[in-house]
FIZA-611986 format. One record per residue (C-alpha): residue number from 1; chain; z, x, y. Coordinates in steps of 0.05 Angstrom, whole numbers, padded with zeros to 5 digits. Layout:
<nodes>
<node NUM 'A' <Z X Y>>
...
</nodes>
This chain:
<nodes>
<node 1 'A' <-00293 -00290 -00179>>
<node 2 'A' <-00240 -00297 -00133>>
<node 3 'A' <-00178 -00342 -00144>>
<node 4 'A' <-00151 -00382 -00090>>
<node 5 'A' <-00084 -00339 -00088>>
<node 6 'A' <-00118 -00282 -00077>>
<node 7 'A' <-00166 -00309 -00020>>
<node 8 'A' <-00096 -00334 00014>>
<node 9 'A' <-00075 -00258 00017>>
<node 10 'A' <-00144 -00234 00045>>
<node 11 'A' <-00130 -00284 00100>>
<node 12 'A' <-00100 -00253 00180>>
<node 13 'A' <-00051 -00307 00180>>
<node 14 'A' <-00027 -00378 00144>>
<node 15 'A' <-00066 -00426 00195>>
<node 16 'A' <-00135 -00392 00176>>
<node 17 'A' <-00127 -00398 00108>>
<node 18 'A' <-00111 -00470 00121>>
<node 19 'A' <-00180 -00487 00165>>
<node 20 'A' <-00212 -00441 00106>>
<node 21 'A' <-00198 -00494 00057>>
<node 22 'A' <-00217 -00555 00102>>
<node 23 'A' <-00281 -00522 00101>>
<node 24 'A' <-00281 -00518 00026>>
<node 25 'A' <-00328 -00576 00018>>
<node 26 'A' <-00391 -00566 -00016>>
<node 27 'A' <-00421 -00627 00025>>
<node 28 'A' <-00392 -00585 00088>>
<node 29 'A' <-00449 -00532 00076>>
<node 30 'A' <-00526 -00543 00089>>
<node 31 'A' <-00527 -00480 00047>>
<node 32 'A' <-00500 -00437 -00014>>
<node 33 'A' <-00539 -00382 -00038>>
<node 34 'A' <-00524 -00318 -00078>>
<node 35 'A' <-00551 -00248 -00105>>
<node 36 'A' <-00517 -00213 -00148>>
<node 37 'A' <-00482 -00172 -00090>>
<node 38 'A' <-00481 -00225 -00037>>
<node 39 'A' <-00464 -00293 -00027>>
<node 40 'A' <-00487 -00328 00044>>
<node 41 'A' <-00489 -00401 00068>>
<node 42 'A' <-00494 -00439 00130>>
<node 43 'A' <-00444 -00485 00162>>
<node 44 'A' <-00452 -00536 00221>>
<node 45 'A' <-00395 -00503 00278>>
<node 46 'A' <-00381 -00512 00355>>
<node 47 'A' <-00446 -00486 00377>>
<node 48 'A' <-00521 -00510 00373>>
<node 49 'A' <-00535 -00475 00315>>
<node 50 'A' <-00500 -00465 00251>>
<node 51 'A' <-00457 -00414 00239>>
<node 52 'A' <-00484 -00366 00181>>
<node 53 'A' <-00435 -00335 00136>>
<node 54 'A' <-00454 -00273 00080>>
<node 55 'A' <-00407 -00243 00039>>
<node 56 'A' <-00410 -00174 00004>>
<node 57 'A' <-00383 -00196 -00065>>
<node 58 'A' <-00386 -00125 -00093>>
<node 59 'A' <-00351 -00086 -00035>>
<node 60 'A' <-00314 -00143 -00012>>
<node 61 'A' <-00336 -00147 00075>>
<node 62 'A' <-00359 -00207 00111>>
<node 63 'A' <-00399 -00228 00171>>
<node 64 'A' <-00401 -00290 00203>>
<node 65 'A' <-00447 -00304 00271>>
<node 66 'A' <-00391 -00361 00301>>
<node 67 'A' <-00346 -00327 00363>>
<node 68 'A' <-00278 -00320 00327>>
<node 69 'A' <-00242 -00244 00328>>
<node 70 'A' <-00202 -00271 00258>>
<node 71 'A' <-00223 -00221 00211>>
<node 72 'A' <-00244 -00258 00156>>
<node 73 'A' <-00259 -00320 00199>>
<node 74 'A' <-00242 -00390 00175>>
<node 75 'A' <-00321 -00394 00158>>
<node 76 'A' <-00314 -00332 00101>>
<node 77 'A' <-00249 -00360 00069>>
<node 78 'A' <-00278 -00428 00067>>
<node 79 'A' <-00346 -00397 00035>>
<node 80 'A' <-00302 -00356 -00011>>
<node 81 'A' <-00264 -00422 -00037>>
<node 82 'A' <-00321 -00458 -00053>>
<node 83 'A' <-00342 -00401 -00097>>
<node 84 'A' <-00275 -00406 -00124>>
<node 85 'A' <-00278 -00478 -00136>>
<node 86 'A' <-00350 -00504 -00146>>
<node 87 'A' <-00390 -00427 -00167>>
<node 88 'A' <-00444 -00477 -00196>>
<node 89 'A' <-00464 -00501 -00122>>
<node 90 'A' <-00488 -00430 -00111>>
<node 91 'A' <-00565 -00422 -00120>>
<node 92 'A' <-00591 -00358 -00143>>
<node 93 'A' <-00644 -00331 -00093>>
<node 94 'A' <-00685 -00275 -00060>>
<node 95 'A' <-00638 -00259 00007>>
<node 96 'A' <-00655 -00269 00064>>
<node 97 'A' <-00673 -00207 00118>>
<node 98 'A' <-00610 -00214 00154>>
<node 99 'A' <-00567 -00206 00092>>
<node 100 'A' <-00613 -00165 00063>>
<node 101 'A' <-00611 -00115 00127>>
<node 102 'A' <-00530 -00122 00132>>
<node 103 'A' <-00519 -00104 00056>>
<node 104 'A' <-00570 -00047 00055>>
<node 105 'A' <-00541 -00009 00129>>
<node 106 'A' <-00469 -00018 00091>>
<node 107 'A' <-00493 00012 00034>>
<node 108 'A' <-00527 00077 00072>>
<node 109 'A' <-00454 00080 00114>>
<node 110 'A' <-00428 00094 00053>>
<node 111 'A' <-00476 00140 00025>>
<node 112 'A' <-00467 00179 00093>>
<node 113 'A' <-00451 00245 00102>>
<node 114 'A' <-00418 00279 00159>>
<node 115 'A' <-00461 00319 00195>>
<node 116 'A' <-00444 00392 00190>>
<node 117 'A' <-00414 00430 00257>>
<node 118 'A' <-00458 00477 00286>>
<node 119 'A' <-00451 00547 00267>>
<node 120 'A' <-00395 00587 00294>>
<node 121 'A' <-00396 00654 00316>>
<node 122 'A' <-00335 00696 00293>>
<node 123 'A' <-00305 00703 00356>>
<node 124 'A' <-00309 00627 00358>>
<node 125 'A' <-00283 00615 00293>>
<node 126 'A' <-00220 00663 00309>>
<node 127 'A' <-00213 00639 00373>>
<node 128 'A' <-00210 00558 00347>>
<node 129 'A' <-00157 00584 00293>>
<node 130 'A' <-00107 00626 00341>>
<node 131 'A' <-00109 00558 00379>>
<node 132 'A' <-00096 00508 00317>>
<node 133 'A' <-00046 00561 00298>>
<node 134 'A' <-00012 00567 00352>>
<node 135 'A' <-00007 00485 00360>>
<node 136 'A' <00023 00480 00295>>
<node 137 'A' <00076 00535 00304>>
<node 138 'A' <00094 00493 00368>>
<node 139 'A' <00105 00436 00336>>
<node 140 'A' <00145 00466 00283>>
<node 141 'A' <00194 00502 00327>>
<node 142 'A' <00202 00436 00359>>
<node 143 'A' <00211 00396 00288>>
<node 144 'A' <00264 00450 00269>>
<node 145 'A' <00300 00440 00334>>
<node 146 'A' <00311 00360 00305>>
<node 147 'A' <00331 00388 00238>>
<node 148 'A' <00381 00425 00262>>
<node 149 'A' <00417 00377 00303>>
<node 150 'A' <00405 00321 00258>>
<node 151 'A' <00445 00370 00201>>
<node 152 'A' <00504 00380 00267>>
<node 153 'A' <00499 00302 00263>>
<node 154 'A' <00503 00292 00197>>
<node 155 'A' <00563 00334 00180>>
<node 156 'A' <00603 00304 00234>>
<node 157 'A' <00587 00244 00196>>
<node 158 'A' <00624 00272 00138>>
<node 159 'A' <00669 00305 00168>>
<node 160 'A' <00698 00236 00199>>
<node 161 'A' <00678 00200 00135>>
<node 162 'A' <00624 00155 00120>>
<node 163 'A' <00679 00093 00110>>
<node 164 'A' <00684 00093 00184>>
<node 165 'A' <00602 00073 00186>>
<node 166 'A' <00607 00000 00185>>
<node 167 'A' <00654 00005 00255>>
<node 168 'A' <00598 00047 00287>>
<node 169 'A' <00552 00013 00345>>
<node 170 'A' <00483 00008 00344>>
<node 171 'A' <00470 00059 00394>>
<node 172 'A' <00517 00112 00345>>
<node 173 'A' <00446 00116 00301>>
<node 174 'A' <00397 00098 00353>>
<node 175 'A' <00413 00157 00399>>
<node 176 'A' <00398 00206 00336>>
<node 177 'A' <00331 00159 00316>>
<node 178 'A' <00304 00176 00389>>
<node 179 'A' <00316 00250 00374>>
<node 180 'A' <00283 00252 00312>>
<node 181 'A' <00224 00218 00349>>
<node 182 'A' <00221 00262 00404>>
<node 183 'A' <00220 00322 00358>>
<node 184 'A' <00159 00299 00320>>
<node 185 'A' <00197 00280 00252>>
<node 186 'A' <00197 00209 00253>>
<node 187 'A' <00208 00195 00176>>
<node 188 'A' <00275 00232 00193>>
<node 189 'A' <00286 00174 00237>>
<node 190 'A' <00268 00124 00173>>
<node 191 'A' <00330 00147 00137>>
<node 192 'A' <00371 00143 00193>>
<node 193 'A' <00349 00071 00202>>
<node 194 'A' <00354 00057 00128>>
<node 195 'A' <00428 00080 00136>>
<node 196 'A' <00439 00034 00207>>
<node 197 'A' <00417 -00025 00161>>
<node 198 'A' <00455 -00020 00098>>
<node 199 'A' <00495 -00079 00072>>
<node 200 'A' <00557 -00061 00104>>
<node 201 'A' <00595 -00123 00082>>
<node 202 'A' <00582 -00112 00016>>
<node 203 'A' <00632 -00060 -00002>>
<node 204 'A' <00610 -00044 -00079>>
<node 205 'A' <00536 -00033 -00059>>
<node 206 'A' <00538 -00001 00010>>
<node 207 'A' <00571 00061 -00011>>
<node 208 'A' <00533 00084 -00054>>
<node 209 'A' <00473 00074 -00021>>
<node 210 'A' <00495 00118 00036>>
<node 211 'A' <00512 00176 -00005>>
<node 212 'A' <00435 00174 -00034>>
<node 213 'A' <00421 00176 00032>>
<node 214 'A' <00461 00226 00057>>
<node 215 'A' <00447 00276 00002>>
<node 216 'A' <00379 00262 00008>>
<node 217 'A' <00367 00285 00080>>
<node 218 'A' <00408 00346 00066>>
<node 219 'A' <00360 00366 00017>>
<node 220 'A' <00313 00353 00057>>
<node 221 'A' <00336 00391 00107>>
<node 222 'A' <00354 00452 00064>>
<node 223 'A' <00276 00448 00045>>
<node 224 'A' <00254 00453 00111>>
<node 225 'A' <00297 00509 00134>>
<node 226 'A' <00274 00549 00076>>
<node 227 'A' <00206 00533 00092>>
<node 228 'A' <00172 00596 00086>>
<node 229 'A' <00196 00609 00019>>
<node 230 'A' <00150 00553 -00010>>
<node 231 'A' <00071 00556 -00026>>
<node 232 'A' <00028 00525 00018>>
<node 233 'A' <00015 00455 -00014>>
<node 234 'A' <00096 00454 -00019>>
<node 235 'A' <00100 00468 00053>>
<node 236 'A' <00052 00409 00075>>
<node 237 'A' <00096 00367 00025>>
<node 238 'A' <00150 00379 00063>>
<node 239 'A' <00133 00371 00132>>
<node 240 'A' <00092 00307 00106>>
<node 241 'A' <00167 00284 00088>>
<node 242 'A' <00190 00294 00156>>
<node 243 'A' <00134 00255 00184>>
<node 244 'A' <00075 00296 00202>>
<node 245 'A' <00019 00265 00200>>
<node 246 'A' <-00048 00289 00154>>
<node 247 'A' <-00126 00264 00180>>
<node 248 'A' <-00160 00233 00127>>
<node 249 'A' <-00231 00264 00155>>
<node 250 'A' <-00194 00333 00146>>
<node 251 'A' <-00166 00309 00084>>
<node 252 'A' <-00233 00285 00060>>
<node 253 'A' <-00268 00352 00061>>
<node 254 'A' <-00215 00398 00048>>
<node 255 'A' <-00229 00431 -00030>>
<node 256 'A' <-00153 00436 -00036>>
<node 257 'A' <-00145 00365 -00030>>
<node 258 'A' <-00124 00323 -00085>>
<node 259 'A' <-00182 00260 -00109>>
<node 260 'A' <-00194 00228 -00164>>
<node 261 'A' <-00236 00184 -00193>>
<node 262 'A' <-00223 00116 -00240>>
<node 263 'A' <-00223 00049 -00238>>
<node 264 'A' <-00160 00029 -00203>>
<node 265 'A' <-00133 -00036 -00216>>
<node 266 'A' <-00092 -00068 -00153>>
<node 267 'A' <-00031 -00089 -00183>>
<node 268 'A' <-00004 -00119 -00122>>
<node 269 'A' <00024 -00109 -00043>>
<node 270 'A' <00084 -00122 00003>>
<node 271 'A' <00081 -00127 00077>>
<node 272 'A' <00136 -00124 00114>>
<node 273 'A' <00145 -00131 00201>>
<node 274 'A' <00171 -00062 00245>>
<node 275 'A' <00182 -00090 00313>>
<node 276 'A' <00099 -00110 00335>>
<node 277 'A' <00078 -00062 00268>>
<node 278 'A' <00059 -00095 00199>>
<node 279 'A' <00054 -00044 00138>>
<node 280 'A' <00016 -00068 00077>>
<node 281 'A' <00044 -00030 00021>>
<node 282 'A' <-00017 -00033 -00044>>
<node 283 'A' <-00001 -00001 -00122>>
<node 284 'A' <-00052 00014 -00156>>
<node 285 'A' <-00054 00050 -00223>>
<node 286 'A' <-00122 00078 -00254>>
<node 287 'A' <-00143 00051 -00319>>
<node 288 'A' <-00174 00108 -00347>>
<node 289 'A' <-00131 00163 -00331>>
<node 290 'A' <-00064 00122 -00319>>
<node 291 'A' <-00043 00153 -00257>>
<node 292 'A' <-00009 00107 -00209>>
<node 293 'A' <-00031 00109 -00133>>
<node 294 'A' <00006 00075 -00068>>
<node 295 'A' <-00037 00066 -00014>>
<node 296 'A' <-00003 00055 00063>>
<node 297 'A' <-00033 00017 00118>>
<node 298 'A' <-00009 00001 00183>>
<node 299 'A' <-00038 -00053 00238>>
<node 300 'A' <-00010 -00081 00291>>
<node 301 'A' <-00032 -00140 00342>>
<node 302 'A' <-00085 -00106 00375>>
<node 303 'A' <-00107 -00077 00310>>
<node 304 'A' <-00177 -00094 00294>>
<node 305 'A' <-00199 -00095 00219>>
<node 306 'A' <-00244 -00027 00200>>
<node 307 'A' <-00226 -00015 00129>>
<node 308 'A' <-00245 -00052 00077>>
<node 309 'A' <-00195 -00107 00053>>
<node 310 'A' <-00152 -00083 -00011>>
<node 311 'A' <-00151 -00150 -00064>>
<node 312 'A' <-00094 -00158 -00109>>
<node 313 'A' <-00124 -00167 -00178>>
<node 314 'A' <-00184 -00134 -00171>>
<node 315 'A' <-00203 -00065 -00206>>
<node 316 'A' <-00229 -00021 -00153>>
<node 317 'A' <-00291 00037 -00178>>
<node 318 'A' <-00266 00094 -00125>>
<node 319 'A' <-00245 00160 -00113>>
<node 320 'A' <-00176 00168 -00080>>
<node 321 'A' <-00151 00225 -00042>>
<node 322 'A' <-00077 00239 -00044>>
<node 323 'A' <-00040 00259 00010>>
<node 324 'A' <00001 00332 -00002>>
<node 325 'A' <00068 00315 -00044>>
<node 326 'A' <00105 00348 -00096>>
<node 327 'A' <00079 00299 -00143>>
<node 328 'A' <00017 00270 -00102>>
<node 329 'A' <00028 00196 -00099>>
<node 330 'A' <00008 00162 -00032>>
<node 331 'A' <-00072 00151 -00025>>
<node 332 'A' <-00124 00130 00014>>
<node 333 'A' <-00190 00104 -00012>>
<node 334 'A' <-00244 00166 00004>>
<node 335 'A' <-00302 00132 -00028>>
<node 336 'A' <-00308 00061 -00054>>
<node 337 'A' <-00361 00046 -00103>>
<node 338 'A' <-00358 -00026 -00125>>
<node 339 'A' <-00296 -00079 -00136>>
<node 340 'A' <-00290 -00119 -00199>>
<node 341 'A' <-00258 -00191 -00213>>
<node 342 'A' <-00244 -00178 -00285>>
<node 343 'A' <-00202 -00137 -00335>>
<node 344 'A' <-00236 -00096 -00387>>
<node 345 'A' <-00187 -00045 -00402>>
<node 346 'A' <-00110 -00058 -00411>>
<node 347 'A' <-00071 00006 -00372>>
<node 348 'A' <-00018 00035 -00419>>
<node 349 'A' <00055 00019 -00411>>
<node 350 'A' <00130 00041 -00435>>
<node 351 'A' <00169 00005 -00482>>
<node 352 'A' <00227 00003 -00466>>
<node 353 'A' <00283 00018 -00393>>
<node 354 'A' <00312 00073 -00439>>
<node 355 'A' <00245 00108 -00435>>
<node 356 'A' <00234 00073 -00366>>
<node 357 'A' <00297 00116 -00339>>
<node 358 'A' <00274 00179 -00376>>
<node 359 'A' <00210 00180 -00340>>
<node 360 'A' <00252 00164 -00269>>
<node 361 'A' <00294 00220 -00285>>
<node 362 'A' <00239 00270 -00295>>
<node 363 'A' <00201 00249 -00236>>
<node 364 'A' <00252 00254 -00188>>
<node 365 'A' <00266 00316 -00208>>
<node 366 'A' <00194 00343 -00193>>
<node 367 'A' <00202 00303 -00124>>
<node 368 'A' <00272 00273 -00106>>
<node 369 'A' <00250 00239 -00048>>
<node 370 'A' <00200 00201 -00091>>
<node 371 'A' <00205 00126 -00080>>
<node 372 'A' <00159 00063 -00085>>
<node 373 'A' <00121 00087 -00151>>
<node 374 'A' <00091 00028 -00192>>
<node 375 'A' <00100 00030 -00268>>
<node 376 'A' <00081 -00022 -00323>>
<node 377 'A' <00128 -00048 -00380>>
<node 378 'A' <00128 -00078 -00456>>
<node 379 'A' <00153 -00134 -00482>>
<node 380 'A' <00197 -00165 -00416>>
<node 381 'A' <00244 -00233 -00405>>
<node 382 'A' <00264 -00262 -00348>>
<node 383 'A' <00330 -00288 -00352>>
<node 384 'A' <00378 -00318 -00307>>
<node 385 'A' <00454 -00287 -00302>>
<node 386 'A' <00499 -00319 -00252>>
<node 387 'A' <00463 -00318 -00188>>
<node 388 'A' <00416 -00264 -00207>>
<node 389 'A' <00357 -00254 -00249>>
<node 390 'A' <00345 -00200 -00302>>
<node 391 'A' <00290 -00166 -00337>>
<node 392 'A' <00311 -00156 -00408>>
<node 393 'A' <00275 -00116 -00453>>
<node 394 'A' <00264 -00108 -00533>>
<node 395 'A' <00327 -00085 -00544>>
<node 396 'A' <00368 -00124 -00500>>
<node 397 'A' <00378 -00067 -00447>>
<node 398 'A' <00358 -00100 -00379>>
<node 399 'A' <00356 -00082 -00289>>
<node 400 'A' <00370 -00128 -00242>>
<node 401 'A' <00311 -00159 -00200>>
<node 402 'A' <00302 -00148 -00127>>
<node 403 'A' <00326 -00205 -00090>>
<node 404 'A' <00266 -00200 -00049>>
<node 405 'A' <00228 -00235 -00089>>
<node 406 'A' <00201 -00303 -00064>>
<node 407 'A' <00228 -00374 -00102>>
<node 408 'A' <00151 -00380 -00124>>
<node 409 'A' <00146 -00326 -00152>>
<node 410 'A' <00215 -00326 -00181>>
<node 411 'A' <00182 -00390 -00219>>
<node 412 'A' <00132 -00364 -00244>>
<node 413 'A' <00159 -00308 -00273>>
<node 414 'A' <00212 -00355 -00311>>
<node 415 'A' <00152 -00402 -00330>>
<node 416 'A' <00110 -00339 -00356>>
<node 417 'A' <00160 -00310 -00400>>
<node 418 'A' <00194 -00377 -00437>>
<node 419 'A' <00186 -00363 -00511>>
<node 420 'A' <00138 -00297 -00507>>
<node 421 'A' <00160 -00236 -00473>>
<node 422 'A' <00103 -00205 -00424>>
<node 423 'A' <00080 -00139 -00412>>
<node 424 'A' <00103 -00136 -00327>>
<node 425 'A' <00082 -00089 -00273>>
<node 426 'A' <00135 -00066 -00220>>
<node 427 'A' <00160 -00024 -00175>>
<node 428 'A' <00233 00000 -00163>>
<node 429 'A' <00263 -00017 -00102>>
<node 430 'A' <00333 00003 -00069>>
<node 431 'A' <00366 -00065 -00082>>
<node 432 'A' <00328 -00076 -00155>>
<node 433 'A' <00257 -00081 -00186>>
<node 434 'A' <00210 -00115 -00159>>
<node 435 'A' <00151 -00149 -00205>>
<node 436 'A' <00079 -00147 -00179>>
<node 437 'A' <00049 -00179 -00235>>
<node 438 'A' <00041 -00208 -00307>>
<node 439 'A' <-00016 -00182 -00368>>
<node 440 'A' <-00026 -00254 -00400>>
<node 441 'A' <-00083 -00261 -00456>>
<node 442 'A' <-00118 -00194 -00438>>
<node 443 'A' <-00116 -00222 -00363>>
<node 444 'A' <-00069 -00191 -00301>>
<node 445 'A' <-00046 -00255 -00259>>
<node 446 'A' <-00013 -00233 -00191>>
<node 447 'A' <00053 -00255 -00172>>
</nodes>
């Protein structure tokens, strides 16, 4: 069963959450019916007839017949609170054709298998791979024309000194963003914004942060020059770095791809606002095998809702693919099987930030551009020191907090962790950890 924290996230925006719970009435509904993969009602709306809601409880999708394009509508959150808050108004019964129909057709979509390309002759098949070939070697000569002048750039940098980059304008760091874009390495263009926005005024923090960048895209560079001295899963590791892009469909049937399957456990998101672009950032970390997993997704205004929504809390049966790395981290769900409400298996965690740094230092040096990796602790305290909070472990050793983290949840972590210390998940972010969530009595709670 869903809690009501985690219904708020699954909502587009605030105000629909808000009419969701209005609508949270059990009197509200002239029905409330469940299987055990479905739940459906019916709700008096705008129109003649009332609207009819179904829910697929076990690969969480909704359908609702009233007009809105809010994806849920303010009908499905509403129908997923009163489950939340009144699961004994539900009746158990047969469902009805038009849930029936809708569960079954999502069901066979998933089963579905891509139908296989007709048969190629050889001449055909040569002919389609000179073509791809010579794409790719197109775009690459044009990548390697951005590394190279983002490497002039960035020793000029040096050579001038990077104290003088808090008196340089805007446009100093746009101008070599637009270039980056134009030569089809746009995560080039990441760093260089990541270096545009660093807490100048902050003289302790700033410089250092800089210099990771800095020697960072050097690397980086020096990687991609050398390109053809790497395998072939190195080499699409790389260029994934500087921002190609990899089809999940190709992905998806390629045998050198990287999937695996487990039952993931969502240990929580972050969204954050690029100009009109929102990117939902989910960890996830697999409770039988322990691997960790971040999964991406971007949407923007005109975005319309395909993929199925990612809950916090929820353990997830699936098989992932990973997208090429050094040390494979970022995801995408290939095929979902069912989602869970509950715990029954506790992932495994590290003691201790001695060991905590140990296994940072070893993974960085299989992949030292690896960042936004989700990991679970033992034994944690939240305490407050000056103006910051702390995460202090069994023996006293402790990392600073991210300061992103919300007052609510800043609460809650200090009301979770009077008296007992927690086992906490988190990830490590540029300015601090950030937690996701708490294991309390065998049960994760989101924060």
């Amino acid at each position: 069963m869903f809690t009501d924290q985690q219904i708020e996230k699954l909502a587009p925006k605030p105000s629909a959450f808000k009419a969701g719970k209005k609508l949270a009435v059990v009197s509200k509904w002239t029905a409330l019916e469940q299987s055990k993969r479905a739940i459906w009602g019916s709700i008096k709306g705008s129109g003649k007839n009332p609207y009819l809601v179904q829910i697929d409880t076990n690969n969480i999708a909704y359908k609702c017949t009233c007009p809105s394009r809010q994806f849920p509508c303010k009908h499905a959150l509403g129908l997923l609170l009163v489950l939340s808050n009144h699961k004994s108004s539900f009746v158990e019964k047969a469902e009805p054709d038009y849930v029936e129909d809708w569960i079954d057709k999502r069901a066979k979509r998933a089963q579905k298998v891509d139908k296989e390309e007709k048969e190629l002759t050889e001449e055909e098949k040569e002919k389609r791979s000179n073509a791809k070939a010579k794409r790719l070697g197109d775009k690459l000569n044009v990548s390697m024309t951005g590394v190279a002048e983002l490497k002039l750039w960035l020793k000029d940098l040096i050579r001038i000194g990077i104290l003088e980059l808090p008196n340089r304008p805007a446009s100093y760091f746009d101008t070599i963003m637009e270039r980056m874009v134009d030569s089809k390495i746009p995560a080039l263009a990441g760093w260089i914004k990541a270096l545009k926005k660093l807490p100048y005024k902050e003289k302790d923090l700033w410089q250092d942060q800089a210099l990771d960048i800095i020697a960072k895209l050097f690397l980086l560079i020096k990687a991609a020059e050398n390109l053809d001295k790497y395998q072939e899963s190195e080499q699409k590791a790389i260029k994934g770095l500087l921002g190609w892009t990899y089809n999940q469909k190709d992905m998806s049937s390629d045998p050198n791809s990287v999937s695996l399957k487990d039952r993931w456990l969502v240990l929580g998101s972050h969204s954050e606002v690029q100009d009109d672009l929102t990117i939902d950032r989910y960890w996830l970390v697999g409770l039988d095998t322990g691997k960790d997993a971040l999964i991406i997704r971007f949407q923007n205004k005109f975005s319309i809702a395909q993929q199925e929504p990612i809950v916090e809390g929820t353990v997830i049966e699936a098989e992932l693919t990973f997208y090429p790395g050094l040390e494979p981290h970022r995801a995408f769900i290939k095929k979902q099987k069912e989602v869970h409400q509950s715990l029954d298996a506790q992932p495994a965690a590290i003691g201790t930030w001695k060991e905590y740094q140990g296994k940072r230092i070893e993974a960085t040096q299989k992949d030292p551009w690896v960042n936004n990796k989700a990991s679970i602790i033992e034994q944690i305290k939240i305490i407050k020191q000056s103006k910051s909070l702390i995460a202090v472990d069994s023996n006293r050793n402790y990392l600073k907090l991210s300061p992103e983290l919300d007052q609510d949840k800043v609460s809650t972590l200090l009301l979770n962790t009077i008296g007992q210390p927690v086992k906490m998940a988190f990830t490590h972010r540029q300015n601090g950890i950030l937690p996701l969530g708490l294991f309390i009595d065998e049960k994760y709670q989101v924060l």
